[in-house]
C-alpha positions as CSV (number, residue, x, y, z in Angstrom):
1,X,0.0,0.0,0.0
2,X,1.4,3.4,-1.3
3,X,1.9,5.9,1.3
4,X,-0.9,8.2,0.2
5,X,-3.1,5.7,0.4
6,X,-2.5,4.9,3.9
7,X,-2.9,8.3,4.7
8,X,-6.2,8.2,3.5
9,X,-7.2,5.8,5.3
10,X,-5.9,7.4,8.7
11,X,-8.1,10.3,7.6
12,X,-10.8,8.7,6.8
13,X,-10.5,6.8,9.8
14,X,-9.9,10.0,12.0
15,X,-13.0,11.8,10.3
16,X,-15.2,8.4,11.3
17,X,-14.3,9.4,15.1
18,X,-14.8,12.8,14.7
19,X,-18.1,12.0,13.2
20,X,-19.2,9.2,16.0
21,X,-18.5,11.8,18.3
22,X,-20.5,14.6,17.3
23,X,-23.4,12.7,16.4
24,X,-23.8,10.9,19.6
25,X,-24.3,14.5,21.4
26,X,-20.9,14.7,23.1
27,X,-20.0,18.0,20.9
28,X,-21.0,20.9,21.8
29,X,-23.5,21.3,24.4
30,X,-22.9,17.7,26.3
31,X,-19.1,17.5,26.1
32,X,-18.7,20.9,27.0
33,X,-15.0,22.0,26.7
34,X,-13.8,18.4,26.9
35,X,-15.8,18.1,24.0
36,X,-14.3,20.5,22.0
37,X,-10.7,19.9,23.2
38,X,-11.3,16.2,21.6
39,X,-12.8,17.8,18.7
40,X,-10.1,20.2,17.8
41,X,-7.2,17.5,18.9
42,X,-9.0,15.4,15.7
43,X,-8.5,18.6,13.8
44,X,-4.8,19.0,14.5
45,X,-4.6,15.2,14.2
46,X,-6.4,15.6,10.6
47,X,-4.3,19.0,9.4
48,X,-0.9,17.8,10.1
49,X,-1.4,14.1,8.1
50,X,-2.3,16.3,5.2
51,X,0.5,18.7,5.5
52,X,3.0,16.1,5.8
53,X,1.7,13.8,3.1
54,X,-0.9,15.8,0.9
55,X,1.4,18.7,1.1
56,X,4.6,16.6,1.1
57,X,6.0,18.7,4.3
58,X,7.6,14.9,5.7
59,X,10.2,16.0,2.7
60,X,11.1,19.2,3.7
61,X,13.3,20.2,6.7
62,X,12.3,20.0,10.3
63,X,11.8,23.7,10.4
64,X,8.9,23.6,8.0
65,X,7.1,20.7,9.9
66,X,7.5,22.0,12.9
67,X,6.4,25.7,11.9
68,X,3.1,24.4,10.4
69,X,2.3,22.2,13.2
70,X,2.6,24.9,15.3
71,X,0.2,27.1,13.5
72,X,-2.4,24.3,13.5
73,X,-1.9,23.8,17.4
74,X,-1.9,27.2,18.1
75,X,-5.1,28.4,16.2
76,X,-6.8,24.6,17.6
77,X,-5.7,26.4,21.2
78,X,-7.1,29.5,20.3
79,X,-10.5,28.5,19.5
80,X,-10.3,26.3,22.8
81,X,-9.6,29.4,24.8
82,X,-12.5,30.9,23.5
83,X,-14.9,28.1,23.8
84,X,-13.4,27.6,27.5
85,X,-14.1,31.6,27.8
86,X,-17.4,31.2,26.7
87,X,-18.6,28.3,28.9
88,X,-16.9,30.1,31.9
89,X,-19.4,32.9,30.8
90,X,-16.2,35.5,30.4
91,X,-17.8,36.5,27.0
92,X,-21.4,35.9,25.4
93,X,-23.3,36.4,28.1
94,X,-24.5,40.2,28.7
């Protein structure tokens, strides 16, 4: 099996969690924050197997990897903060 093809798989199989998940309620309003911070983990999860193999970033230096995996951690941590804000009732709530 060819490399993007296994990543595919680990995608799709990634999406079929992230999909379980939501459906069953736990997103959103039942998992709270936990629910998002499992949600958004996915979403990192997801974004770097297609930066590294979609985008071919596994062939360029550790710099590169590292930069865009940090990107997709920090914006995943920023929308946590938010959503964390928000249930705290620090912002939405007047």
């Amino acid at each position: 099996m060819d490399r993007l093809t296994r990543s595919w798989l680990v995608l799709m199989g990634l999406t079929a969690v992230t999909l379980l998940f939501a459906r069953h309620g736990d997103a959103g309003g039942g998992g709270g924050v936990a629910g998002a911070a499992l949600l958004l983990a996915l979403a990192v999860a997801k974004g770097r197997e297609i930066l590294l193999h979609y985008l071919e970033l596994d062939q360029a230096g550790p710099g590169w990897r590292l930069l865009m995996t940090g990107w997709l951690v920090l914006l995943c941590g920023a929308i946590l903060l938010v959503t964390s804000a928000g249930a705290l009732g620090w912002i939405g709530k007047h």
